[in-house]
PADRENKE-398591 format. One record per residue: x, y, z of N, C-alpha, C in turn; residue in one letter. Coordinates in steps of 0.02 Angstrom, whole numbers, plus 50000, padded with zeros to 5 digits. Each point is the difference from the previous one (the first is absolute). Example, Ala and Ser with C-alpha at 12.3 -4.5 7.8 and 13.67 -1.06 7.14 Angstrom:
residues 2
506604971650390499555005950000500455006050000a
499825005349964500425005950003499615005550037s
//
This chain:
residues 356
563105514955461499394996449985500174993249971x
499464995150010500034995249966499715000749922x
500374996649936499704998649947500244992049977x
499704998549976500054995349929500475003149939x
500354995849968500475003149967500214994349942x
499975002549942500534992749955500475005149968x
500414995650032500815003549969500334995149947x
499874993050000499864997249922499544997049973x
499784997849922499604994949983500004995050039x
499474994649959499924995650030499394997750044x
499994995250031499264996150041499855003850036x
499364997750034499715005250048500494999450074x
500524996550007500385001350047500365005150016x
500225002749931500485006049989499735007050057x
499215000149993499785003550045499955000450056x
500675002750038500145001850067499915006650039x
500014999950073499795004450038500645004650009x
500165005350017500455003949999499695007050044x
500725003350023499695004550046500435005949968x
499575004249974500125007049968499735005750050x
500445005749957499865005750038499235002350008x
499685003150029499275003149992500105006449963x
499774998249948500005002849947499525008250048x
500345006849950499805004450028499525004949923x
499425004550007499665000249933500445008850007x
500204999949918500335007149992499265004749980x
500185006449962499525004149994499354996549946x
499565000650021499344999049949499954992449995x
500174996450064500154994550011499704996050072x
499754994050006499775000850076500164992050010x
499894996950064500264993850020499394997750018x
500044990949968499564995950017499874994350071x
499775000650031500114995650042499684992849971x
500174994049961499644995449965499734994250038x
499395001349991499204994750021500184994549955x
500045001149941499694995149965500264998449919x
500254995149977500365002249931499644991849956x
499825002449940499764994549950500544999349961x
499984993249973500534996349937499795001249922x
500395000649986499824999149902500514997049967x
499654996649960500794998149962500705000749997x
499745009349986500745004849986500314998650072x
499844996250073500394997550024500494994249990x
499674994949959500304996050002500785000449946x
499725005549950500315001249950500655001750019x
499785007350059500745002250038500424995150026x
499804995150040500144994650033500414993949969x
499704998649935500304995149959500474999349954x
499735010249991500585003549937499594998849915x
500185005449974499754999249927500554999549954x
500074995849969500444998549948500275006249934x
500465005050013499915003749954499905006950039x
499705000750067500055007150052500264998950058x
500065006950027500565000350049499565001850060x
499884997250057499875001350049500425005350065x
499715007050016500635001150055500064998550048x
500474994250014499834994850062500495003250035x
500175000150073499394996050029499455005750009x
499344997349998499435002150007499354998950033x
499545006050032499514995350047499425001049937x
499594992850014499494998549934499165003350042x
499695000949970499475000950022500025008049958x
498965001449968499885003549982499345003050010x
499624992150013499295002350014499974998750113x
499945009050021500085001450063499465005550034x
499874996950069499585001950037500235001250055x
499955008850016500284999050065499835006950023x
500385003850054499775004150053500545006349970x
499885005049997500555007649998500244998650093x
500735001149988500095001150074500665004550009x
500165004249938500465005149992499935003249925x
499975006850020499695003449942500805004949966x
500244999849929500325005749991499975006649991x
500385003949991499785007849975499895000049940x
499315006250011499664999149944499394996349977x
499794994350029499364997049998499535000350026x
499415005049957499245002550035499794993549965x
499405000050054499384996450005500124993750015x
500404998850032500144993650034500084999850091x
500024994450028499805003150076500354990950018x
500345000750068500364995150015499384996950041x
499914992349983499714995550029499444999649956x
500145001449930499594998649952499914996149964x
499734994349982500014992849955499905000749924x
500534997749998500165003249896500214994849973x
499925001649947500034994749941500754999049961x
500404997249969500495002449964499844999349911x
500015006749971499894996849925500534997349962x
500004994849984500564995649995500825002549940x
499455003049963500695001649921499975010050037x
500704999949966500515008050014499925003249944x
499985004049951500335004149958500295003050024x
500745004149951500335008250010499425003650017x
499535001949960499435006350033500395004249973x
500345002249933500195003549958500065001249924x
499774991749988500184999049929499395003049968x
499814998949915499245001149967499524995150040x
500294992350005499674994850017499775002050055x
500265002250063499535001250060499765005950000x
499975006449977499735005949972499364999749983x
499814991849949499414999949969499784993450043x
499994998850073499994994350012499774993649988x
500684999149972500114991449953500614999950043x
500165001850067500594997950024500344994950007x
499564992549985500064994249976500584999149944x
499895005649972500354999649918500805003250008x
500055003250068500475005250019500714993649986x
500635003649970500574994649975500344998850078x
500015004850060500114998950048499574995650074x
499444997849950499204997850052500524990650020x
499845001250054500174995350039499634997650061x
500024994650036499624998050047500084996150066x
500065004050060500164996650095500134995449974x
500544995750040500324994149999499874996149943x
500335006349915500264998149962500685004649972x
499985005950008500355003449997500195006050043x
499774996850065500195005450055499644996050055x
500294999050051499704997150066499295001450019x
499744993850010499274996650021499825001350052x
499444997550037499574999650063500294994650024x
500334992450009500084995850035500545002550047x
499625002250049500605002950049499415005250068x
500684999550039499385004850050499575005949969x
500475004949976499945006649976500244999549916x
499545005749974500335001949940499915006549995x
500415003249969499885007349937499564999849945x
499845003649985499615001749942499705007249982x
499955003349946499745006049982499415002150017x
499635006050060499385000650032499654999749914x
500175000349951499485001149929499684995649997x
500304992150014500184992149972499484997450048x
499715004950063499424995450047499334999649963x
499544995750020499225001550010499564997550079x
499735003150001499625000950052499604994049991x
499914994150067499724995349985499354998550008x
499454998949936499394999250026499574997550070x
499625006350021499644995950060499854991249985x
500124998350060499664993150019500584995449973x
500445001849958500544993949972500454997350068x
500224993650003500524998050050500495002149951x
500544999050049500735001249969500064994949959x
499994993749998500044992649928499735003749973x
499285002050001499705002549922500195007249988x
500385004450021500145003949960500934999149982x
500174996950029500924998849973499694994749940x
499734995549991499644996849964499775002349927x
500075005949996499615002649948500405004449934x
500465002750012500425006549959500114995549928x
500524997149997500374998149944499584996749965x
499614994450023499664997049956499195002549983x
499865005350037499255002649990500405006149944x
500345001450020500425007749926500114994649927x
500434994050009499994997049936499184998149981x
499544996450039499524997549962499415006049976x
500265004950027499415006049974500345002249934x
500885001249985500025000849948499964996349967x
500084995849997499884992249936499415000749973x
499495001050026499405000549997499605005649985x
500085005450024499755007949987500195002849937x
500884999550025500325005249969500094994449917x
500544995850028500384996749943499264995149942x
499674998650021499464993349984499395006649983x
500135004550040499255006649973499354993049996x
499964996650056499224996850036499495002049973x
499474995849953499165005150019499524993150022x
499565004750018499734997050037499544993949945x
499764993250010499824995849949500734995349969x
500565001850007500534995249967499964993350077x
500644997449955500044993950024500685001850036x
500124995650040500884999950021500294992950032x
500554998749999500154992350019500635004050054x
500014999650069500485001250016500424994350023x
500804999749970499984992350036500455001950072x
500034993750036500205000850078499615002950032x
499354998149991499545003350037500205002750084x
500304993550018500125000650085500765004449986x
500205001749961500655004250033499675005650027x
500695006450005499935006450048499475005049934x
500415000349946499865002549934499094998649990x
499864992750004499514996349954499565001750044x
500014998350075499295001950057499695006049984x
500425005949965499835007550007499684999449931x
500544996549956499665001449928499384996649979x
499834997050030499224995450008499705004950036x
500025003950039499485006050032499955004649966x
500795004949961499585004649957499754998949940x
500274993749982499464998449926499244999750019x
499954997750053499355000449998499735007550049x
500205002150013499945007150013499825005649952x
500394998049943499965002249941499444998449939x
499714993850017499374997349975500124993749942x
500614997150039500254993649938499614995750010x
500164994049969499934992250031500434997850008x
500164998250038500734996450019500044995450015x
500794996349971499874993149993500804999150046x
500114994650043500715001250038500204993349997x
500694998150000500224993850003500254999850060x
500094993950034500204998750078500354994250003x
500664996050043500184994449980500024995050057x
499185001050036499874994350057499145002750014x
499814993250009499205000850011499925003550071x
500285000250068499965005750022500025005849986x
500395003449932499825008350010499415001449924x
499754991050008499335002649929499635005050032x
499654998950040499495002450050500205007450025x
500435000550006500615005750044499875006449941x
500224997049924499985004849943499075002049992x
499694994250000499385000749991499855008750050x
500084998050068499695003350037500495008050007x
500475000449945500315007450004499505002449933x
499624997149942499545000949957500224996749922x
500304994949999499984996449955499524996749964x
499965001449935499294995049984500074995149992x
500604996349973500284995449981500764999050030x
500064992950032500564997650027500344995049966x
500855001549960500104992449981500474996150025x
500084995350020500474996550014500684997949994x
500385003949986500534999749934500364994149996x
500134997250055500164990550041499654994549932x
499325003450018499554993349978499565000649922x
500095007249977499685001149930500315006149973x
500254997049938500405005249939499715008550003x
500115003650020499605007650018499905004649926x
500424997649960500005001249931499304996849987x
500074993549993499084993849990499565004750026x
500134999850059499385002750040499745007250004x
500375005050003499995005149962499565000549937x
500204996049941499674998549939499104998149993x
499994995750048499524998650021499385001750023x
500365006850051499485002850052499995007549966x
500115000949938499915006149949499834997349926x
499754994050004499944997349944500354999749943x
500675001150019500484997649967500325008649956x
499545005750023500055007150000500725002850045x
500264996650049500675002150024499725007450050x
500475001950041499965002250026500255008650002x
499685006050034500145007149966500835000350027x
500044998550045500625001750047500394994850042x
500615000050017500364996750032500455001450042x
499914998550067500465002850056500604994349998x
500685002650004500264992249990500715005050059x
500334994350028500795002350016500404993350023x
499784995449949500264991950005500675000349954x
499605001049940500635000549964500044993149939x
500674997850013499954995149924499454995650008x
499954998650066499474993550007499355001549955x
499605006650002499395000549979499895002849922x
500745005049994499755004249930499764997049968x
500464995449960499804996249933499114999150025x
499574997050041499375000149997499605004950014x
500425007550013499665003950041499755003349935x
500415000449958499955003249909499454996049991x
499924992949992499654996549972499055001150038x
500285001550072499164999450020499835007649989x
500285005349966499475007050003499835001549907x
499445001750054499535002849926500295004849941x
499745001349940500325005449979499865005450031x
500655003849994500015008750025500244998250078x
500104993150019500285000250065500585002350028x
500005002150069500565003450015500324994050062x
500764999549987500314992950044500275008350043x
500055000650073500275002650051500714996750031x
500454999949996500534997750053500425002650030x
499864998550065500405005450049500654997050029x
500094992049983500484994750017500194994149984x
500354997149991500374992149992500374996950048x
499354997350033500234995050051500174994449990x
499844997649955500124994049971500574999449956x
500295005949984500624999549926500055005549952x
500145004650002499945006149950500214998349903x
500234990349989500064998949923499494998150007x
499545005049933499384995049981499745002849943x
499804997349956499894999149941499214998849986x
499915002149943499254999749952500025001249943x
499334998749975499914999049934499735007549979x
500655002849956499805006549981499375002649982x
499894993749942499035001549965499725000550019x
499854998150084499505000850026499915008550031x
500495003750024500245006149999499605004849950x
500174998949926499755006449951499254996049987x
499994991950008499264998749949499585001450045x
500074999650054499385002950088500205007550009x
500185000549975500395009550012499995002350071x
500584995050041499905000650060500605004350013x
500005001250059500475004150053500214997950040x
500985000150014500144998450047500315004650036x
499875001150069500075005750042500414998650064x
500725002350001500444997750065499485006050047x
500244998650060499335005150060500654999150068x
500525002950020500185002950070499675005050031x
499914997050073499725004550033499455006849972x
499975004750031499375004149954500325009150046x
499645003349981500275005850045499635002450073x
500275005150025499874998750045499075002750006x
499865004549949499335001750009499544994149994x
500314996449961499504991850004499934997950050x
500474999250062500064996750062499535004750046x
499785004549975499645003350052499244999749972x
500114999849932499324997349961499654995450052x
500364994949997499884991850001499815001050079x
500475004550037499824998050065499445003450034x
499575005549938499345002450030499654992650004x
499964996949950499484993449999500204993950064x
500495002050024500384995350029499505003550075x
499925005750001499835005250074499234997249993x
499675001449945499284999350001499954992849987x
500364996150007499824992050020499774996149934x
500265004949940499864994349962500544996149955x
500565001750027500504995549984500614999250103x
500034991049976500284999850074500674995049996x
500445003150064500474993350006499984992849996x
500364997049996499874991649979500714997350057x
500184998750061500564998150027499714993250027x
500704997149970500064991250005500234999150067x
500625001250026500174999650079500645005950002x
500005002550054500575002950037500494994150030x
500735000249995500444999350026500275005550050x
500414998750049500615004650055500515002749930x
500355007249998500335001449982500524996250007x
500314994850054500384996050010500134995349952x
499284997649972499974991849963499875001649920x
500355006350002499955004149923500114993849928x
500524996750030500354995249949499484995249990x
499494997150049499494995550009499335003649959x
499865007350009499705002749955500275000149932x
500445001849967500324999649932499834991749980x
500174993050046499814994049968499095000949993x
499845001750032499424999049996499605003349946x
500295006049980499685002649938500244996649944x
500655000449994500394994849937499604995649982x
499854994550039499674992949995499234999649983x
499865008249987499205001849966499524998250054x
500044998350062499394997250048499655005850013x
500135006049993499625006350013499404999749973x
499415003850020499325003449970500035005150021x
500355005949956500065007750044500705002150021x
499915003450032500675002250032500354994550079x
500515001049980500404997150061500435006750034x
499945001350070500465004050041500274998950030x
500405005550036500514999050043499665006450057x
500174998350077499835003650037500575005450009x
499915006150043500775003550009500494994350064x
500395003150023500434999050027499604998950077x
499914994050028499615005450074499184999349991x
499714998149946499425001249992499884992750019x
499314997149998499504994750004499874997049939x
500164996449974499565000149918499265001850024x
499714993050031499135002150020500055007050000x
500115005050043500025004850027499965005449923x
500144998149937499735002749971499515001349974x
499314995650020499444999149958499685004950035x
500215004750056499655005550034500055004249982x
499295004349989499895007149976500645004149990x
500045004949959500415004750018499955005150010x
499075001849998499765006750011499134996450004x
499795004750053499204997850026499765001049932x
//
């Protein structure tokens, strides 16, 4: 088969085509034929390398995957070849307390496709028949490869970690990322007001119309100011953040007392600093949030079936121009998700049904 592969750090060049074996699925195990694969960060991360962890290179990247059963192992009921499934993106052992009480999120062995075990960018993959979901009627393949990693983080940030009610406030910033599109739907799903930052007057409108009440500019007006402003200077209940040094220091400063700051990432710089007092004298909370478990992901994706939470995809790329996808998310031009098609596929050719 063909895959995509980075065997070192480095630019999005590093990501080359390579021809591996076709991977075969052992017991309780089945093979993907891959439609369709979305980007997240944690690609670029693999890709660029993290300062301080070890990547097992070489490795194929990709986690959020859409695609066809087209070899089943021994041992796996209720699955049927030529069936369109979902991949849920994070692994546990499936032995420890942590996945017992499922928080398999929390599991010391929880890991995640093309981060610690080979991805979807490739013809075929493996994966555990446990690890599928069945993909809602009416979704194309973009909108459901589109959806796993970042619809599981923004439901926990929000549900679980942030415990949402309905009447608070929330500022999510990056409105247009993968994270922020979703977390602007279930806040207000949940009965917030929500307030989203965006950093181009094309995706004002874009955030507006996923249910934003408020759009800020982060380019053209201080979001801390404005924030202040549009709560009367009351701050805000909650905060979706995964920027990092760029925002803390104001992200403390714009929530109300009893506020809870969420962060699931540091895109921007993981040194960052604040002013302690504001911490005990607001008696706020700060809450790291990876991924969520897997019963959340199935939570999230009833609302996702009954249409009231939906994909957000910016453009498909050819699995070919993978490296051209990676610049293109880097450089923040996204609103939503960016993909990659399989091997063989159409990009267009994904926006078609995948079930009447």
């Amino acid at each position: 088969m063909r895959a995509m592969v980075v065997r070192e750090h480095g630019e999005p060049s590093v990501l080359t085509v390579e021809a591996r074996p076709d991977p075969q699925p052992g017991a309780g195990e089945v093979r993907l034929r891959v439609r369709a694969v979305a980007l997240n960060h944690l690609d670029l991360w693999v890709r660029r390398g993290v300062s301080g962890h070890r990547f097992p290179l070489p490795i194929i990247p990709g986690c959020d995957v859409a695609g066809i059963i087209d070899s089943i192992g021994d041992g796996v009921t209720g699955r049927s070849l030529g069936e369109p499934v979902l991949l849920a993106p994070g692994i546990g052992c499936g032995l420890c307390q942590a996945c017992f009480c499922g928080r398999d999120h929390l599991c010391r062995a929880y890991g995640i496709f093309g981060e610690t075990r080979d991805g979807g960018c490739a013809e075929f993959m493996v994966a555990p028949a446990t690890h599928l979901l069945s993909i809602p009627p009416r979704l194309s393949w973009q909108e459901a490869a589109a959806l796993p990693l970042t619809l599981l983080t923004a439901w926990h940030m929000l549900a679980d970690r942030a415990e949402l009610r309905p009447g608070e406030t929330v500022l999510v910033q990056a409105g247009g990322s993968g994270v922020g599109v979703l977390s602007i739907q279930i806040a207000r799903l949940l009965g917030a007001r929500v307030f989203a930052t965006v950093g181009s007057p094309e995706k004002v409108e874009a955030a507006r119309a996923l249910g934003a009440d408020e759009v800020i500019e982060y380019r053209k007006v201080d979001f801390l100011e404005e924030t202040r402003r549009l709560t009367g200077k009351r701050g805000v209940d909650v905060i979706v953040d995964h920027i990092g040094a760029e925002t803390l220091q104001r992200d403390v400063r714009a929530l109300a007392k009893g506020g809870r700051l969420v962060i699931c990432g540091a895109t921007s710089g993981s040194d960052a600093r604040f002013d302690l007092r504001h911490l005990f004298f607001k008696s706020l909370s700060i809450l790291g949030s990876t991924m969520g478990s897997r019963g959340e992901l199935e939570t999230a994706m009833r609302f996702v079936a009954q249409g009231k939470l939906r994909a957000v995809v910016d453009r498909v790329f050819a699995m070919e121009n993978l490296p051209y996808a990676h610049a293109w998310l880097e450089e923040r031009r996204a609103f939503g998700k960016v993909l990659v098609s399989g091997f063989g596929v159409e990009p267009a050719s994904l926006a078609a049904q995948v079930r009447d």
